[in-house]
C-alpha positions as CSV (number, residue, x, y, z in Angstrom):
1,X,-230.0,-92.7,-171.4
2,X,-228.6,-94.1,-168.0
3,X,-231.9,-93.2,-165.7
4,X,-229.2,-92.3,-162.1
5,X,-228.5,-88.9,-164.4
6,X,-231.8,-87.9,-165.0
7,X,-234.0,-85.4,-162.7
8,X,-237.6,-86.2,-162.5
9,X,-238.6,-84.0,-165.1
10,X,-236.2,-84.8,-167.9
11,X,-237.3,-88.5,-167.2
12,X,-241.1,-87.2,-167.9
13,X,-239.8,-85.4,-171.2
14,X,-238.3,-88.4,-172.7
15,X,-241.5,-90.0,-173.1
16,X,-242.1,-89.1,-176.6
17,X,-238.9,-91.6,-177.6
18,X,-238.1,-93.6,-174.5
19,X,-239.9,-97.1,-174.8
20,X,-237.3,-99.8,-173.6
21,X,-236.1,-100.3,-170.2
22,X,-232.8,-102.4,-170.2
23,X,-232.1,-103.9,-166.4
24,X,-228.9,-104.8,-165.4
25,X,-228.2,-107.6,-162.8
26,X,-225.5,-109.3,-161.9
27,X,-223.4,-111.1,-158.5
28,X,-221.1,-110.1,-156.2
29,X,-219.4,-113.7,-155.4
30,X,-216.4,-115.1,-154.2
31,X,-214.1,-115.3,-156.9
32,X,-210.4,-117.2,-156.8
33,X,-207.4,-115.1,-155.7
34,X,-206.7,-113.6,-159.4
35,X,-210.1,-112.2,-159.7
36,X,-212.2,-109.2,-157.6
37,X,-215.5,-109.9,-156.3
38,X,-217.6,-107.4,-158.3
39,X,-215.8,-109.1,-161.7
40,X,-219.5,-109.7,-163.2
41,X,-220.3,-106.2,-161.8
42,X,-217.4,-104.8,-163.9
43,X,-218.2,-106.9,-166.9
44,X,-222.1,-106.1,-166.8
45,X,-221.8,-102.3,-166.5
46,X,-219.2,-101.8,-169.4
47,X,-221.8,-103.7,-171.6
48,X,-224.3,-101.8,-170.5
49,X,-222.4,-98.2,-170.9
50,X,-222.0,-99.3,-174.7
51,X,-225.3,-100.2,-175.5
52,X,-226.8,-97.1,-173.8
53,X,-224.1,-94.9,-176.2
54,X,-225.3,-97.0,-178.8
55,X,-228.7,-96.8,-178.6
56,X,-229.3,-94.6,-175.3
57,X,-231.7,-92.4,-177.5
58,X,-234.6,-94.5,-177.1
59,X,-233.4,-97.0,-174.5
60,X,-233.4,-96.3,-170.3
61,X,-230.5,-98.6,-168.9
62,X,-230.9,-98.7,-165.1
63,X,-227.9,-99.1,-163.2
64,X,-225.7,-102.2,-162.5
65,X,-227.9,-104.5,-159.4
66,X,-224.9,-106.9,-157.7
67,X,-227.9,-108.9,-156.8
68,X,-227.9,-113.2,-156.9
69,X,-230.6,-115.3,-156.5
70,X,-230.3,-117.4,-153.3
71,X,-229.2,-120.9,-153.4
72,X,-225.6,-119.6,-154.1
73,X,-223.4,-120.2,-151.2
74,X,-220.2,-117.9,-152.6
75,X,-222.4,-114.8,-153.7
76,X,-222.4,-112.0,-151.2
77,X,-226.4,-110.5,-151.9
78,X,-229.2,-112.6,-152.5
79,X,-232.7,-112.5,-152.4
80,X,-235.3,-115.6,-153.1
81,X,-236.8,-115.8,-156.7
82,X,-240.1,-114.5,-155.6
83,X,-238.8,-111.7,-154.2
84,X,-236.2,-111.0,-157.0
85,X,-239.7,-111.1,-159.4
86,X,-241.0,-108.8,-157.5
87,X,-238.4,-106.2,-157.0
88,X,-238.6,-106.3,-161.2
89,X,-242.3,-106.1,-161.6
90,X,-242.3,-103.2,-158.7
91,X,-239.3,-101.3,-160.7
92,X,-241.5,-101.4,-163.6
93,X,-244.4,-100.3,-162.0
94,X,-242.4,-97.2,-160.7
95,X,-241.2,-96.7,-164.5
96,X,-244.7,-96.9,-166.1
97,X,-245.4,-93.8,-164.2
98,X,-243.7,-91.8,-166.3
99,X,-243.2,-93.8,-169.7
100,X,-245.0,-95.9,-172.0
101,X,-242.7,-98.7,-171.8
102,X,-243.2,-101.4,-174.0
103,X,-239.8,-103.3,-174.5
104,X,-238.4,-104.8,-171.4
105,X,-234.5,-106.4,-171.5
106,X,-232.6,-107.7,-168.8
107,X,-228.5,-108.3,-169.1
108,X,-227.6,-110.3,-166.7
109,X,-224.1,-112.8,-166.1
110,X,-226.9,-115.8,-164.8
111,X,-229.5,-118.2,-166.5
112,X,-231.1,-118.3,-162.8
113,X,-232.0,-115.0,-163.0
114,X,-233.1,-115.1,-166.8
115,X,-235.6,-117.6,-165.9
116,X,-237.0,-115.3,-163.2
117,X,-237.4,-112.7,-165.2
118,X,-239.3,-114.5,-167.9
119,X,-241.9,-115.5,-164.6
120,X,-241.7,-111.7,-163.5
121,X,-243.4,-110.6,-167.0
122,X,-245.0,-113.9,-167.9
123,X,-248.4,-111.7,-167.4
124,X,-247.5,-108.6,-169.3
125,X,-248.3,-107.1,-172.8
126,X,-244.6,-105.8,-173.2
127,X,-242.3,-107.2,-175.0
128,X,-239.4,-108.8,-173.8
129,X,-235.7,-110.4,-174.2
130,X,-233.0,-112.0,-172.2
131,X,-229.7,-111.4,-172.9
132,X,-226.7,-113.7,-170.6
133,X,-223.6,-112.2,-171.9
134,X,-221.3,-115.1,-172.0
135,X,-224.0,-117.4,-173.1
136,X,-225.3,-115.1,-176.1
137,X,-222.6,-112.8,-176.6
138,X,-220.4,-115.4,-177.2
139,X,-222.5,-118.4,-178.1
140,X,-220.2,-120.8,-174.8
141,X,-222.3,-123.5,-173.5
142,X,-223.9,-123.4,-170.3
143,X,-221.3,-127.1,-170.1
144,X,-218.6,-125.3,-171.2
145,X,-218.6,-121.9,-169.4
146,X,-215.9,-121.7,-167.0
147,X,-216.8,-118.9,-164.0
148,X,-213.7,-116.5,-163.7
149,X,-211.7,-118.8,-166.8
150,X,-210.3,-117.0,-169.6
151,X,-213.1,-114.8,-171.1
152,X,-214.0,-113.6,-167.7
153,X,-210.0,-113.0,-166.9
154,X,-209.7,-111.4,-170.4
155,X,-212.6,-109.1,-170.4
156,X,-211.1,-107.7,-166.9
157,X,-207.9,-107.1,-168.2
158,X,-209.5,-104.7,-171.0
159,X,-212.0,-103.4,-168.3
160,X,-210.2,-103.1,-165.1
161,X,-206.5,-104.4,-165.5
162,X,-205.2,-103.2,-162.1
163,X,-207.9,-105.5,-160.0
164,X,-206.3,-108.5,-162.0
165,X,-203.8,-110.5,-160.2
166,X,-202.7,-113.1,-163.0
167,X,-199.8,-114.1,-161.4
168,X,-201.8,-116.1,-158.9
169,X,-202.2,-119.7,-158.9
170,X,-206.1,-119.7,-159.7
171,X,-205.4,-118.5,-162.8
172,X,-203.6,-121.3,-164.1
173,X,-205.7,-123.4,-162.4
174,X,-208.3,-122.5,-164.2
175,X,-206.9,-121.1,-167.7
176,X,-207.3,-117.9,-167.1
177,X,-203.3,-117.3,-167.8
178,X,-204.2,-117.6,-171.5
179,X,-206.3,-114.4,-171.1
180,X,-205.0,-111.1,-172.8
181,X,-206.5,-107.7,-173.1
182,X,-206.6,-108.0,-177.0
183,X,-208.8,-111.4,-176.9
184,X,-210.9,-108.9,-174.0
185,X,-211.6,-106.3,-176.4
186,X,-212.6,-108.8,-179.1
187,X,-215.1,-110.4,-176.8
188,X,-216.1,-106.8,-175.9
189,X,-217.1,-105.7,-179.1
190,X,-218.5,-109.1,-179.8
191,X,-221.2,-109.3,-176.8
192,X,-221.9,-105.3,-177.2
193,X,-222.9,-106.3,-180.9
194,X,-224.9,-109.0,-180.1
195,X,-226.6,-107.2,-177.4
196,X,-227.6,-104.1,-180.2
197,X,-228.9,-106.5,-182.6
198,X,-231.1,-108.4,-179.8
199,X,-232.6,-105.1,-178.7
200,X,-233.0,-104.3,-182.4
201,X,-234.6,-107.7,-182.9
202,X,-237.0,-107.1,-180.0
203,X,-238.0,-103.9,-181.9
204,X,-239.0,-105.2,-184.7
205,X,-241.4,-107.4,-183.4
206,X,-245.0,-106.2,-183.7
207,X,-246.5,-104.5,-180.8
């Protein structure tokens, strides 16, 4: 269930089958001309909206944080990694008051921020996952990942298609002309799948 359309007390009654707490983070960054600046944002929260129809009975997806880790000069919020740990170990703090969570999951568009969530619950009992979507949704290289190329291009055209500007130069610049909306929805269904079975994986691990 997405936790920004719960009241207070229907968060307390979902205690009986809510155990998993999926964050969302991703930046808000200067992108080239063909692009918005909340791409990763758009990309993020679709992947997020599927899992939580998916499998929004027993996992809370918190809503879509456009927040970088600073040290990148083009992103538009940042905060320090210590500060970024903590804003994830207070969150959960504010959760365990009203559920036993024991699975943690962050999706996020940014091995930075995978690392700092890894030191955020280094000291915890849960169980948890990381899940980069173009890294483990669609098994690219961290070498070979191209920032605003064709998947991201692609995915945008299925997601948003009217913030897409494909006629400008960037574009071809970098690839991103050979995006379409069909490869978009391929890589859509791809990462959502991936994401289920690493949420299902995480279950299945003993407690």
């Amino acid at each position: 269930m997405r936790v920004e359309e719960m009241n207070a007390q229907e968060l307390r009654e979902t205690t009986a089958y809510h155990d998993t707490i999926l964050f969302t983070f991703c930046g808000l960054t200067q992108r080239p001309s063909h692009l918005p600046i909340g791409s990763s944002w758009f990309i993020i929260r679709k992947i997020r909206d599927t899992l939580e129809q998916r499998l929004g009975g027993r996992v809370l997806t918190i809503p879509v944080q456009g927040v970088d880790l600073a040290g990148d000069d083009n992103a538009f919020f940042s905060l320090p990694q210590e500060q970024f740990c903590a804003l994830l170990q207070e969150s959960i703090r504010a959760f365990l008051r009203y559920l036993p969570i024991n699975y943690v999951v962050l999706l996020s568009d940014s091995l930075h921020k995978e690392q700092a969530f890894f030191e955020a619950f280094s000291n915890t009992s849960m169980k948890t996952t990381s899940f980069v979507w173009w890294r483990d949704g669609l098994d690219i290289e961290t070498d070979a990942y191209v920032p605003s190329g064709e998947h991201d291009t692609s995915l945008m055209l299925t997601i948003a298609k009217g913030l897409v500007d494909v006629d400008q130069k960037s574009a071809d610049r970098l690839k991103a002309n050979r995006a379409t909306a069909q490869a978009g929805e391929k890589y859509l269904q791809q990462v959502s799948n991936r994401l289920q079975m690493a949420v299902e994986t995480l279950w299945n691990q003993k407690y």
